[in-house]
N, C-alpha and C positions, 0 to 999 in steps of 0.2 A: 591931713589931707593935702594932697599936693598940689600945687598952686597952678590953674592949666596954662598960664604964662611960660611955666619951667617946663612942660614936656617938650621934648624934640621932634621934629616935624615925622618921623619915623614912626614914634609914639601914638602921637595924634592920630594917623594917618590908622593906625589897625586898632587905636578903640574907636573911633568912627565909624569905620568897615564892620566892626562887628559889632558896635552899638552897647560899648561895656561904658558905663562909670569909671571915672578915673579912682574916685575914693573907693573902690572895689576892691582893688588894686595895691598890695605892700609894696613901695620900691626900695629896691635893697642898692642904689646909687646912693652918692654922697646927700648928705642929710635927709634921706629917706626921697630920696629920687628917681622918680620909676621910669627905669632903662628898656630898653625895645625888648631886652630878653625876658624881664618880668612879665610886660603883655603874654611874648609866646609862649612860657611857660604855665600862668594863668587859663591861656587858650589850651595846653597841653593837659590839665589838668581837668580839665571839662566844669573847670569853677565860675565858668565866668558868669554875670548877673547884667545882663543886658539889661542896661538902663531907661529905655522905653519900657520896659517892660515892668521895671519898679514904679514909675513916674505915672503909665497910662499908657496903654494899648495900642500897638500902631493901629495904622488905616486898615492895612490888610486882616490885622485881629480881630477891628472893631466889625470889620465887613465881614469876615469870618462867623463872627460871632452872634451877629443880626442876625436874626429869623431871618429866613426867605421870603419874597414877598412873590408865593405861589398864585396863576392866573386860577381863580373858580374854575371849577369842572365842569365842562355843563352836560350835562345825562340826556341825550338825546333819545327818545323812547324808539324802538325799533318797529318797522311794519309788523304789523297783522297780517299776513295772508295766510292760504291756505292750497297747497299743488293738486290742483286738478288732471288726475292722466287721462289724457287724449284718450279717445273710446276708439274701438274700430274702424267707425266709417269716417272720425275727425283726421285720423294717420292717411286713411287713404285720401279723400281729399286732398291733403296739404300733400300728399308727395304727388298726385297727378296735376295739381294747380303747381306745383315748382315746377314739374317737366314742362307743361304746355306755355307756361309763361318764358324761359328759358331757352325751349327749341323751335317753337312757333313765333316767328316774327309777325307780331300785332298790326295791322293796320286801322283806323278809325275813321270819321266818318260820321256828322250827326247832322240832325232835319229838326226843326221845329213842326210840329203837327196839327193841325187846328183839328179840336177834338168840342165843340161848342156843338154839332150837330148828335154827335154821341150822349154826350151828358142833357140834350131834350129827349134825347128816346129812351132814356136810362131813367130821366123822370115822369115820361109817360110809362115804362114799364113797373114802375115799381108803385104807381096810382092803382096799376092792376094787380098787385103784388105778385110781379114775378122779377125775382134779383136777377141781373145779370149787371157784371163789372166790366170798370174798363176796359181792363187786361184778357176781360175774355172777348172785348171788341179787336182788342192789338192782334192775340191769338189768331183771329179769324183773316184778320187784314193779313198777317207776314206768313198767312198758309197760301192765300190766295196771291199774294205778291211771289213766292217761290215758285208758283205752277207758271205765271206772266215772266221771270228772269229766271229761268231753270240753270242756266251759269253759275249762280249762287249754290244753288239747293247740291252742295257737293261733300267730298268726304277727301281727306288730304291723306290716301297710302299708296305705301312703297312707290314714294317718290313722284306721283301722280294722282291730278284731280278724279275723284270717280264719282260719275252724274248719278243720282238718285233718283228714284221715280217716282216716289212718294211722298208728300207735305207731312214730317212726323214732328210737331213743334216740341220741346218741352218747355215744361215751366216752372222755375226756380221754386222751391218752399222751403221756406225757414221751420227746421224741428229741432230739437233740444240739443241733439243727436248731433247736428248741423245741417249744413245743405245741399238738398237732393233734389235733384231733376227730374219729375217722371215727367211722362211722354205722350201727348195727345196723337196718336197714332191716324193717318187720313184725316188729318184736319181740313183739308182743303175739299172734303167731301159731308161737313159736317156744317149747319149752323150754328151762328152766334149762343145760340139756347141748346142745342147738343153738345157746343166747346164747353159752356157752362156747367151743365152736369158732371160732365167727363171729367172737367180740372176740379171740382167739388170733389168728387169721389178720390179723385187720384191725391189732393192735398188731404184727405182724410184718413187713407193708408200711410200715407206718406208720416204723420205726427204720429200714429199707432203703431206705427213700425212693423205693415204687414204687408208693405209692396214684395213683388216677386221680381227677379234681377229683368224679365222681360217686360215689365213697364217703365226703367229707367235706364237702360243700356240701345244705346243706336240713338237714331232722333236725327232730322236736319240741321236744326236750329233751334239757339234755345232763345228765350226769352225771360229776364234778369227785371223786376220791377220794384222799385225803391221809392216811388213817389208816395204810398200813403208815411212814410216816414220825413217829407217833406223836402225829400234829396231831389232837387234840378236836374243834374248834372252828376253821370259816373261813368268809367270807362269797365268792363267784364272780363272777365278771364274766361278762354275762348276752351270748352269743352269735350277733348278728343272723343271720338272717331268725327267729332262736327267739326267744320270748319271755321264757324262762325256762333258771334251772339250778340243779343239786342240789350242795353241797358236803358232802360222806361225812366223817365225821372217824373218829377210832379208838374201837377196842371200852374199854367204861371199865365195872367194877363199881359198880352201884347196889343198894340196897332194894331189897327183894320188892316189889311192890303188891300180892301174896296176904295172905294170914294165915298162912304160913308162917316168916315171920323172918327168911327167907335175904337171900341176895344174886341179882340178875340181871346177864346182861351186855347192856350197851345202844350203840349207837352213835347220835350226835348229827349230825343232818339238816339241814341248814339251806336251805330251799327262796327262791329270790332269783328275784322275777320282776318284771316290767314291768309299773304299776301301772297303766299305761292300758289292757293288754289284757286281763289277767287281776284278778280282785276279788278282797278278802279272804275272803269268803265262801266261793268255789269254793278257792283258797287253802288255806284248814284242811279243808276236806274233803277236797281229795286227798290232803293229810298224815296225814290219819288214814287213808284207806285204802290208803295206802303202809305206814302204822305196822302196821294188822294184817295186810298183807301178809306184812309180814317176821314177824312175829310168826310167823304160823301159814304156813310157805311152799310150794306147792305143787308139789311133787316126788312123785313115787312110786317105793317103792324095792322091790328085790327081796324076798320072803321069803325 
């Protein structure tokens, strides 16, 4: 074995570099002295026995050689759903709500409405059993407020307002289908208890799906009601050839405006129309006399 004292710095220098054992190694120098050409020859020979590798493993072996230390998988379960394709009347909707919402510039517009005189005659009528709903007091009130602000009661073509002569309100009904407008046609010539029947009959084709295109096409203005869902507060998407629509939200306790102290109950109106046919001006004036509409509603009851 060659003593590593006696290598030459040459020597040392390439079994270092290549991590050979010196007793690996025959030197054919004087008394078996291994010369820089033994190394490269050695190297040439493909003999060499790296000496970490006899001894114990480098870092890089050992790191090699270690299992991975793989992160858990974690299996995240995929949704459940199921594609529902749009029916008929759901396509048409959504593309006539993209047009109107897109090319109609919205304007809004809301009232609070004290409706405390409505829900006494709604419990003296129903003592008598006869139903009639809010929405068919609103009905009555924004037929007879069209006939008092005829500015409103408009239709937005070819580029100009065209005044209507006729109170035709519609009103929203939710069916499976989705949602469809029919038409209370001369609402402003009709009571509180004939708006009722009419919008009964008309929500009852409406879920059977046996209205004819001429109870749901035309209309002044529609009327959008969300309060038995407990909704305050929403703004409508305004339904062509109409210029405008009413979004109802739910009955909510407020302040008296009297000198009384109490409480009233109010529903909040939010009236959404097309700012080219109809002005703000005519705008707040209908809403007010929709407001004392409902305020003070005109029905007459038995003695």
């Amino acid at each position: 074995m060659a003593a590593r004292s006696l290598l030459s710095p040459a020597v040392r220098y390439h079994l270092t570099k290549n991590a050979i054992e010196a007793s690996a190694i025959s030197g054919t120098g004087p008394k078996g002295r291994i010369l820089k050409g033994d190394v490269l020859q050695f190297l040439r020979g493909g003999q060499a026995v790296p000496s970490a590798a006899i001894a114990a493993p480098s870092a890089r072996a050992k790191k090699a050689a270690a299992p991975s230390k793989l992160k858990p998988t974690i299996h995240i379960p995929k949704p459940v759903f199921k594609d529902i394709p749009n029916s008929g009347m759901r396509t048409t909707i959504a593309r006539r709500l993209t047009q109107s919402k897109s090319t109609i510039p919205h304007s809004y517009m809301s009232v609070e409405c004290p409706v405390d005189q409505i829900i006494k005659i709604r419990q003296q009528l129903k003592a008598e059993g006869r139903g009639v709903s809010v929405n068919d007091f609103i009905v009555e009130a924004v037929a007879s407020a069209l006939v008092r602000v005829p500015e409103v009661n408009v239709w937005w073509q070819n580029e100009e307002a065209v005044p209507l002569t006729s109170a035709d309100v519609g009103v929203a009904v939710a069916t499976d289908a989705g949602l469809i407008v029919p038409i209370v046609f001369g609402a402003h010539r009709l009571d509180v208890f004939q708006i009722s029947e009419t919008v009964k009959k008309l929500a009852g084709k409406a879920r059977d799906r046996t209205l004819q295109p001429s109870e749901f096409q035309g209309g002044s203005i529609s009327v959008s009601n969300l309060g038995m869902y407990g909704v305050t507060h929403f703004t409508a998407i305004i339904n062509p050839p109409q210029a405008s629509i009413l979004a109802v939200g739910g009955a909510q306790l407020r302040p008296s405006t009297d000198d009384s102290l109490g409480v009233q109950t109010v529903v909040t109106i939010t009236f959404c129309f097309d700012a080219r046919a109809i002005e703000e001006r005519p705008a707040a004036e209908f809403l007010n006399v929709l407001r004392r509409n409902l305020e003070t509603p005109r029905v007459s009851l038995p003695m």
